[in-house]
C-alpha positions in Angstrom: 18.8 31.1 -4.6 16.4 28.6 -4.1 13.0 29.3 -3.6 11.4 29.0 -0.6 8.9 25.7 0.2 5.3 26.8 -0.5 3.5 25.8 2.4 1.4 23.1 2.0 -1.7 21.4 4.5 0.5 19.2 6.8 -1.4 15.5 7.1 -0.2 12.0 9.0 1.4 8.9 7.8 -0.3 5.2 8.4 1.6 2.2 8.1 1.1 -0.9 9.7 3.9 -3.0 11.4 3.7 -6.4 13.0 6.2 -9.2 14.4 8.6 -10.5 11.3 8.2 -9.2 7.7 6.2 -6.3 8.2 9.0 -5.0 11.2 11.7 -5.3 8.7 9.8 -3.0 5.8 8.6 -0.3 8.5 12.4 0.3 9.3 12.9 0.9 5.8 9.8 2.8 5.4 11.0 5.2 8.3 14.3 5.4 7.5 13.7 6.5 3.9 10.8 9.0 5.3 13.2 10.5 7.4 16.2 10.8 5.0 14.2 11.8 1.6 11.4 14.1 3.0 13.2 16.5 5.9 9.9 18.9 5.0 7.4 16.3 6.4 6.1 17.9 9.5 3.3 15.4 10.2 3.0 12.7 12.3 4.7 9.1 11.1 2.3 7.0 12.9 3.2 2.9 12.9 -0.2 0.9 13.8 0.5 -2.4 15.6 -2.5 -5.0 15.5 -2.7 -6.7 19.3 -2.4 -10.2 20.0 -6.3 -10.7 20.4 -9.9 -10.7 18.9 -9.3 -11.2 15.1 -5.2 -12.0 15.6 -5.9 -13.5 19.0 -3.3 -16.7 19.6 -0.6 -14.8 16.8 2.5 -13.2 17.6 2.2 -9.5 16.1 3.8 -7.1 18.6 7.1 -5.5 17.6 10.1 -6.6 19.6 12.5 -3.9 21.5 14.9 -3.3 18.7 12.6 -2.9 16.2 10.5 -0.3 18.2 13.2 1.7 20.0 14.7 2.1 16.2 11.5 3.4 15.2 10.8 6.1 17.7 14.8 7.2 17.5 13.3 7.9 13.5 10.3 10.0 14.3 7.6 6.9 14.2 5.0 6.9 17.1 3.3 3.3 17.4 0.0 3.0 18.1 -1.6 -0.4 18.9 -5.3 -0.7 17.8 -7.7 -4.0 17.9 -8.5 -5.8 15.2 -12.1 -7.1 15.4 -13.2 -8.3 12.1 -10.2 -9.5 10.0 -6.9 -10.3 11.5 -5.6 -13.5 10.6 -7.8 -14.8 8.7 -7.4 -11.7 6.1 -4.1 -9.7 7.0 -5.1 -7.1 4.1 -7.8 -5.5 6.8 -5.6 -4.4 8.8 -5.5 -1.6 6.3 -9.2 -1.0 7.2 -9.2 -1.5 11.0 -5.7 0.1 11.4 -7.4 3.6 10.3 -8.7 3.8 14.3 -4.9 4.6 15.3 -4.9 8.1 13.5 -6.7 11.2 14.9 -10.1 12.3 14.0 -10.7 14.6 11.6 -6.9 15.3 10.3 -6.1 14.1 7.0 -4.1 11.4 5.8 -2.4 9.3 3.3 -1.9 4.9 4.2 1.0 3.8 2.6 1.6 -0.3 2.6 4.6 -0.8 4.9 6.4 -2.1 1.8 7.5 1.2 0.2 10.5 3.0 0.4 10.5 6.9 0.1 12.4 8.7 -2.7 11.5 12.2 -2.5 10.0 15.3 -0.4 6.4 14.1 0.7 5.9 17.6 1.6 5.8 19.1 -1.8 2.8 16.8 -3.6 -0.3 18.7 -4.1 -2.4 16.7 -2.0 -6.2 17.3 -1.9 -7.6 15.8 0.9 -11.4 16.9 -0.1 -10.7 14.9 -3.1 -9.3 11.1 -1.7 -7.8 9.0 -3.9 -5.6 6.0 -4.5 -2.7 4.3 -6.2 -3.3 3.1 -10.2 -0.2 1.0 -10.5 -2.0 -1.9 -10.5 -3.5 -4.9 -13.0 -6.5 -6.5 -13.9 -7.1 -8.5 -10.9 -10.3 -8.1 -9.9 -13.3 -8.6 -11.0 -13.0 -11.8 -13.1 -16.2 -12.0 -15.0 -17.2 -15.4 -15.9 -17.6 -16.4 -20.0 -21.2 -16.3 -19.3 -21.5 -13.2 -17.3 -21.6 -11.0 -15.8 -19.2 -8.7 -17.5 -17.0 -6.2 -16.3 -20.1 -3.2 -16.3 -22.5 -5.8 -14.5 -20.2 -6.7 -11.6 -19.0 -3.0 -11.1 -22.7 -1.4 -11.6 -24.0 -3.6 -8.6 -21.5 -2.5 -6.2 -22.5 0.8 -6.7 -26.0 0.4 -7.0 -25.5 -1.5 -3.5 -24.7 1.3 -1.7 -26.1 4.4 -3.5 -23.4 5.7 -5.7 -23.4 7.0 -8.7 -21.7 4.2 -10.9 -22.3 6.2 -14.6 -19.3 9.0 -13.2 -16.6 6.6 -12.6 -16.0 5.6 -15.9 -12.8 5.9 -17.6 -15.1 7.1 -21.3 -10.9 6.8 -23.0 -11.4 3.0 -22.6 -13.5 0.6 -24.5 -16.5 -1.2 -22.8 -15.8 -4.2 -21.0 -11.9 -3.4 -20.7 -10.9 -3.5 -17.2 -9.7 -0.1 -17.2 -13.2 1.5 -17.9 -13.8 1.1 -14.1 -12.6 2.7 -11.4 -10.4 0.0 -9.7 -6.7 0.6 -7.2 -4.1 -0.5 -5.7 -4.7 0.0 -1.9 -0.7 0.5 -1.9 -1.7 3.9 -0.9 -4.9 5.6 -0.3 -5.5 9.3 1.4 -8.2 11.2 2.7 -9.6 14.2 4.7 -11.1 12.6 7.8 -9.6 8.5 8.8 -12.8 8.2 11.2 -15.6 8.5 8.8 -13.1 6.9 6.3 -12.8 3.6 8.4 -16.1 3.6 9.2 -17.5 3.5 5.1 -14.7 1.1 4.4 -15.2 -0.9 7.0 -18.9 -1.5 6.7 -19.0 -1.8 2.9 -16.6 -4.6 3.3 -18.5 -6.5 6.2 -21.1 -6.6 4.2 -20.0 -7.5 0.9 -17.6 -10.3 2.2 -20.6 -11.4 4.7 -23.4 -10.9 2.2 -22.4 -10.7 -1.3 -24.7 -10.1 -4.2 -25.8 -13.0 -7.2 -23.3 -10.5 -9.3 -20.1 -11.9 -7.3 -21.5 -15.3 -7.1 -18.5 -16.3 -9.1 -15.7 -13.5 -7.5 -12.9 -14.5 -5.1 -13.4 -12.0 -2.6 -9.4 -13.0 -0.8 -7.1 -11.3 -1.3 -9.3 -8.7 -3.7 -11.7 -7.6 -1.0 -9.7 -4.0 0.0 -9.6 -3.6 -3.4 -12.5 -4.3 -4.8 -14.3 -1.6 -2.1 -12.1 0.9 -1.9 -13.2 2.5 -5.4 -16.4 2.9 -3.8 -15.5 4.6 -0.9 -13.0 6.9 -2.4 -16.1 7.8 -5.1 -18.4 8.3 -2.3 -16.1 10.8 -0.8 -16.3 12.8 -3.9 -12.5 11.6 -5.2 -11.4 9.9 -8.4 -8.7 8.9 -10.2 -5.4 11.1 -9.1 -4.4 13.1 -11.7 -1.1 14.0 -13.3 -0.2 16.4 -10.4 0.0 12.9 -8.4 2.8 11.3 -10.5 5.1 11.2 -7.8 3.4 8.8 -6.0 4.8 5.3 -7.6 7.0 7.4 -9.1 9.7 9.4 -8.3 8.5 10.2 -5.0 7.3 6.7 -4.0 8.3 3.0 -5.0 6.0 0.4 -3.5 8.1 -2.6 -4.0 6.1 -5.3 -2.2 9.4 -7.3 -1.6 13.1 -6.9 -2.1 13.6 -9.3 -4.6 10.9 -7.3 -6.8 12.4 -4.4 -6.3 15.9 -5.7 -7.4 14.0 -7.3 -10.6 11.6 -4.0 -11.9 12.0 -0.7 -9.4 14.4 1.8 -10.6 18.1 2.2 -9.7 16.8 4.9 -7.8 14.6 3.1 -5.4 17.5 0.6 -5.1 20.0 3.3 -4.3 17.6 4.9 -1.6 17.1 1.7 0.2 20.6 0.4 0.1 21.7 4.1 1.3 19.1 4.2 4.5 19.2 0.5 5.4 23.2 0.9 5.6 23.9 2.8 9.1 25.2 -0.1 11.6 22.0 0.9 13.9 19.6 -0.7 11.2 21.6 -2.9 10.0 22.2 -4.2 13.2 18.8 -5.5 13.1 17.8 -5.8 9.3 20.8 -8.6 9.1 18.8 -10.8 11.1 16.2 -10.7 7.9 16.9 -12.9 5.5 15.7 -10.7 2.8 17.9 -8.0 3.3 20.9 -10.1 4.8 21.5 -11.6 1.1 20.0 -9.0 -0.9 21.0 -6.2 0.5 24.0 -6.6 2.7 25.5 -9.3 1.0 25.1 -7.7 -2.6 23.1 -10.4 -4.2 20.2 -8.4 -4.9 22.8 -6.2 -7.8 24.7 -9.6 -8.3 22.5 -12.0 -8.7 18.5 -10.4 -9.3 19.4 -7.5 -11.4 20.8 -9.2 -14.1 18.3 -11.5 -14.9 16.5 -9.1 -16.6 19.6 -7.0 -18.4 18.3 -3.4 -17.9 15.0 -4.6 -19.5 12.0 -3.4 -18.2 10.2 -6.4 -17.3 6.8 -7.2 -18.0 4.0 -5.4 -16.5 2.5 -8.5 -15.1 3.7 -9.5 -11.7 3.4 -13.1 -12.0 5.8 -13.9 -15.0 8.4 -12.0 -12.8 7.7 -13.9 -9.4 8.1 -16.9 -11.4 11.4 -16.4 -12.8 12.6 -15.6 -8.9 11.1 -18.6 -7.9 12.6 -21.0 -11.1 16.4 -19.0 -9.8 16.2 -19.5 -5.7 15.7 -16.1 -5.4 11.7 -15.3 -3.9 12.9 -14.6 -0.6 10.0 -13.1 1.8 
């Protein structure tokens, strides 16, 4: 007999859908949610930026299909305003999307391109504690021959805004190794209240982007801004690193892919299986054909034909770029 499910603090889902790529991913998203965590009794909650302020003159709104297939899935979408980023840096609409979610109930953002493998519902979540996702690289900061280094760049952003840098460090890893700092993926990110969460977040950012230090006089601060703040604010919230308890997220609970042809090159046969499973009722595949994406990948079978074999069971390298390039050099980087 199986045990019953301990009961566990239930919490909302943020993801953030727009006219054309991003539509496409939240129906996975959704479906896979609904298919692979039946225990999730939160709210799936799909922000939509509006056609004005920061994304003024841009299409973004979802068109009928794409929104009547994600309320018959459980999804409520919520439009919110973007002031500050929009178009001219999509990646804050991770920031500014956090007004869509209720005050003071926690959460977990997940980037619209992940697919669900497992039951949500039985992570050990601590929302007192926020963290966010490690699968990532080295990409930020890049610390010029001359300097600063690695300890430099990292020590000013905390000194910046008050935190204590000395506690962030990774003491396993040798100085000057990128590692040493505390530094995410904002792939997914949680935390105990999205209000005050925004508010840090969105502040820190204004003013680093508008009003950077001498120590990031060198830095590209696009696409790395999220990133680069985020440690900060999940360290000022009193979270760290997630520990092992947390595995399931980019793991066997979670897969953020960042694009179908990536996850036919690297993600596991699981992830592949999952989304191949969900995306096949005729409802969504109704409208996922219409993606290119998934109409040759997908539906058409070129994503095990064709993607898969390039790289022979092998797990490929670690870096991203060496594996978007081979896509590219076949025909297959299709976004």
């Amino acid at each position: 007999m199986q045990a019953p499910r301990k009961t566990a603090q239930a919490f909302n889902i943020l993801i953030v859908a727009q006219d054309g790529r991003l539509a496409h991913q939240a129906l996975i998203f959704a479906a896979s949610l609904r298919a692979q965590s039946p225990g999730f009794q939160g709210r799936l909650i799909v922000a939509e930026p509006q056609p004005q302020a920061a994304w003024a003159g841009r299409s973004t709104r979802l068109d009928a299909d794409h929104r009547t297939l994600l309320t018959e899935m459980g999804a409520e979408t919520t439009p919110f305003t973007a002031q500050h980023f929009g178009a001219s840096y999509p990646y804050g609409n991770k920031i500014e999307a956090l007004s869509a979610l209720p005050e003071n109930e926690p959460f977990i953002f997940f980037d619209t391109d992940t697919v669900i493998l497992d039951e949500l519902a039985d992570l050990p979540l601590d929302f007192s504690r926020p963290s966010a996702s490690m699968r990532r690289e080295g990409t930020w900061p890049q610390p010029p021959i001359y300097g600063p280094g690695y300890a430099g760049i990292w020590r000013s952003m905390y000194d910046r805004f008050g935190l204590d840098y000395e506690n962030t460090l990774d003491l396993t890893q040798p100085d000057e190794h990128w590692e040493r700092y505390l530094y995410f993926n904002a792939g997914w990110f949680f935390g105990a209240d999205p209000v005050e969460f925004r508010r840090r977040f969105l502040e820190w950012a204004l003013a680093v982007r508008d009003a950077p230090q001498d120590e990031l006089a060198n830095q590209v601060l696009d696409p790395w801004l999220d990133q680069a703040v985020l440690p900060l604010v999940i360290h000022s919230f009193g979270g760290t690193r997630p520990g092992p308890e947390l595995d399931g997220l980019d793991g066997e609970t979670t897969c953020h892919y960042r694009n179908l042809p990536l996850l036919y090159a690297r993600e596991s046969d699981r992830a592949i299986e999952v989304t191949e499973a969900v995306t096949a009722p005729n409802r969504i595949k109704r409208v996922l054909r219409d993606w290119q994406p998934a109409r040759k990948l997908i539906y058409q079978g070129k994503g095990r034909e064709k993607i898969r074999p390039l790289f022979d069971g092998q797990a490929p390298s670690r870096q991203e770029r060496p594996i978007r390039q081979l896509l590219k050099d076949k025909g297959w980087w299709l976004t």
